[in-house]
C-alpha positions in Angstrom: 10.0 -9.6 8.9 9.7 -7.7 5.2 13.3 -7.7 4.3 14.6 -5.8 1.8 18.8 -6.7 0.7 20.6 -4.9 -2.0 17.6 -4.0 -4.4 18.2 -2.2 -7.5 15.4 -1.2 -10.6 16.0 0.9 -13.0 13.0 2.9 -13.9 14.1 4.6 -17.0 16.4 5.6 -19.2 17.8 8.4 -16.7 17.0 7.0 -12.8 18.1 3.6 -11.2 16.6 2.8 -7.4 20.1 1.3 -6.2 21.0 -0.8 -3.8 17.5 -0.3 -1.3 17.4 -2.1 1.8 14.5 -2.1 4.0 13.5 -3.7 7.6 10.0 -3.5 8.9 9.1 -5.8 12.1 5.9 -7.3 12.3 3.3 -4.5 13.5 5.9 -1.5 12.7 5.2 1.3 11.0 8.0 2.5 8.6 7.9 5.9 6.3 9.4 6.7 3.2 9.6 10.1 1.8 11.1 11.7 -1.1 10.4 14.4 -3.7 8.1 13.6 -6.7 9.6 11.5 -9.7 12.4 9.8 -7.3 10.5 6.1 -7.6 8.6 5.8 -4.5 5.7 4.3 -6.1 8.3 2.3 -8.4 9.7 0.9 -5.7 6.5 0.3 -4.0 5.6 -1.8 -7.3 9.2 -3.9 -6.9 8.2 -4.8 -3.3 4.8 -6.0 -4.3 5.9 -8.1 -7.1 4.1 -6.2 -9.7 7.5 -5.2 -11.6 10.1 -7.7 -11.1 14.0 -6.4 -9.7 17.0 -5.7 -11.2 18.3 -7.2 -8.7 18.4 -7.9 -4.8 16.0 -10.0 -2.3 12.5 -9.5 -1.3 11.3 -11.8 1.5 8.8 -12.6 2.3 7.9 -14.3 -1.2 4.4 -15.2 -2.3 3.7 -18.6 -2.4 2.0 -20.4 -5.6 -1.8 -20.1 -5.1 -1.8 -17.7 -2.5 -2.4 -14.4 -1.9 0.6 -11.9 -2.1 2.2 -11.8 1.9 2.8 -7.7 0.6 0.1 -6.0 -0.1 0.4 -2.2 -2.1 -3.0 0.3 -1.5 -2.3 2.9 -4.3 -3.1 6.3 -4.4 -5.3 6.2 -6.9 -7.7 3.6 -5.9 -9.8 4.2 -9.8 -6.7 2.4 -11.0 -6.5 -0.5 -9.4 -10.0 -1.5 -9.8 -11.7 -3.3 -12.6 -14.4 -0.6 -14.0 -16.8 -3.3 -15.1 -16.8 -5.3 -11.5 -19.3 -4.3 -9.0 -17.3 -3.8 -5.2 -19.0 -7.0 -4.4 -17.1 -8.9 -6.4 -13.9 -6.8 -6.2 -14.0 -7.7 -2.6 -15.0 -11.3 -3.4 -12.4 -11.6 -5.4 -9.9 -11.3 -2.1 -11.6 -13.8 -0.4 -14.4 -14.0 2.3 -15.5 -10.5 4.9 -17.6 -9.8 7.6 -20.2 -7.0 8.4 -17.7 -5.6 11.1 -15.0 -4.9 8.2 -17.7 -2.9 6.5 -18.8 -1.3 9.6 -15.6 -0.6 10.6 -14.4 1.1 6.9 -17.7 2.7 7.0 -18.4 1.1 3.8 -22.6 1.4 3.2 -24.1 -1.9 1.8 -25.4 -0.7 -1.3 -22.0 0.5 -2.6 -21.4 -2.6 -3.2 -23.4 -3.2 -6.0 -22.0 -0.3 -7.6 -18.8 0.1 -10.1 -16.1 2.3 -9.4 -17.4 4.8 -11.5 -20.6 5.3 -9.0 -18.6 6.2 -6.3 -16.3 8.9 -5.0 -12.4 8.7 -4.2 -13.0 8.6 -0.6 -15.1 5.2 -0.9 -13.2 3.8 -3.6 -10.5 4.2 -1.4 -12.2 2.3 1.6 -13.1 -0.6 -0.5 -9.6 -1.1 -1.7 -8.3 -0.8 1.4 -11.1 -3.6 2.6 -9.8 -5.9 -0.6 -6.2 -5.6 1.0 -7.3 -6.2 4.4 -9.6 -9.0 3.3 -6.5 -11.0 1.6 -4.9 -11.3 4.9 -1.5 -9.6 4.2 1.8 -9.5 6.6 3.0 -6.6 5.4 1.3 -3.5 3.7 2.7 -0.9 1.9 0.6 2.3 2.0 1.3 4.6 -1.1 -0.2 8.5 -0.8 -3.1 6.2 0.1 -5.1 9.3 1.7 -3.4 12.1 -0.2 -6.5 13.2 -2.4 -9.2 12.6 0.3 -10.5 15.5 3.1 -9.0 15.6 6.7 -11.8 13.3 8.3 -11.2 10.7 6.2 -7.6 10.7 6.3 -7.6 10.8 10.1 -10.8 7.6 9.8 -8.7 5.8 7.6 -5.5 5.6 9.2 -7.1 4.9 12.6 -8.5 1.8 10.9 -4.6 0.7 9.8 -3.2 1.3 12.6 -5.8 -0.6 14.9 -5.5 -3.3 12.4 -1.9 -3.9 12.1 -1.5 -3.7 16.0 -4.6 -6.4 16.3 -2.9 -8.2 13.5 0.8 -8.3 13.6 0.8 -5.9 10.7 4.4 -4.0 9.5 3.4 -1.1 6.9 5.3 1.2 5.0 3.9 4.4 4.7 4.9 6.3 1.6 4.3 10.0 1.9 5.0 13.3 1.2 3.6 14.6 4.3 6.2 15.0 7.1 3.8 15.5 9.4 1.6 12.5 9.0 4.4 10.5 9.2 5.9 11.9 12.4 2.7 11.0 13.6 2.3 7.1 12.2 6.1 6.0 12.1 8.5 4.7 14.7 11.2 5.4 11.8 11.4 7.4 8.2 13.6 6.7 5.0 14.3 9.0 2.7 14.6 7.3 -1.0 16.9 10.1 -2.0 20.1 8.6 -1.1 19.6 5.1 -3.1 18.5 7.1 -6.4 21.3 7.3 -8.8 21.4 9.2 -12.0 22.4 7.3 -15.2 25.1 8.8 -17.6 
């Protein structure tokens, strides 16, 4: 289970996360919402160990020479890819992957000896959520992953999650602004509002 006790991270000057707890079961589907500038992605960061808590406990905790248990898919998939690798070796990099990943992301072969550059947001997109998936995560957190991207490839994209977390074992978070999407992926949704405090 991706537990979540009594986490706090203050994120500037003005705006402290406080006190954040979080359950999501293996192969559940968890939301969180909130207006724009509240720390979602900030807090997304905290889970994933990118930025390290105030305080509070994270578990599950990566062990040394292992991949991350968490794994975050941003929202803007250009910045969290190296713009002098090739998608081969950004995949590489996670470890090995089969033709049926591809298939199934409909990722095209010859993307990936392109750089990020040479491709649009749409198949960035699928090639960092194939990097995620090929790490072999427990948990993923999902931020505005298909936000900038057209209605089909929303809709192709989070069929592939959600087969693959059920197949898996898989708990998500889903962090969106998008009410409706979420109704539609979640068996519950947080708002962050309540666990944003305002700093005299």
């Amino acid at each position: 289970m991706l537990e979540i006790k009594n986490l706090s991270y203050t994120f500037s000057n003005q705006t402290t996360i406080d006190k954040f707890n979080l359950k999501v079961k293996e192969g559940e589907v968890i939301g969180l919402t909130g207006a724009s500038g509240l720390g979602k992605t900030t807090l997304a960061k905290v889970i994933a160990g990118y930025l390290l808590a105030d305080r509070g406990d994270i578990e599950p905790k990566q062990k040394k020479k292992e991949a991350h248990p968490i794994q975050l898919i941003w929202q803007h998939p250009e910045q969290a890819v190296h713009p002098k690798w090739r998608m081969k070796r950004v995949l590489n990099e996670a470890g090995s992957y089969s033709d049926e990943l591809l298939e199934g992301l409909q990722i095209e072969k010859d993307w990936l000896n392109r750089y990020a550059s040479q491709l649009s947001g749409g198949q960035l997109q699928r090639i960092c959520i194939a990097r995620c998936v090929i790490a072999k995560p427990q948990y993923i957190i999902a931020d505005e992953i298909t936000t900038m991207l057209d209605p089909i490839s929303q809709a192709e994209i989070w069929r592939f999650l959600l087969r693959f977390a059920k197949k898996h074992g898989v708990g998500i978070l889903a962090i969106s602004h998008d009410a409706i999407l979420l109704e539609r992926l979640c068996q519950k949704i947080i708002n962050i509002q309540p666990y944003v405090k305002q700093n005299e």
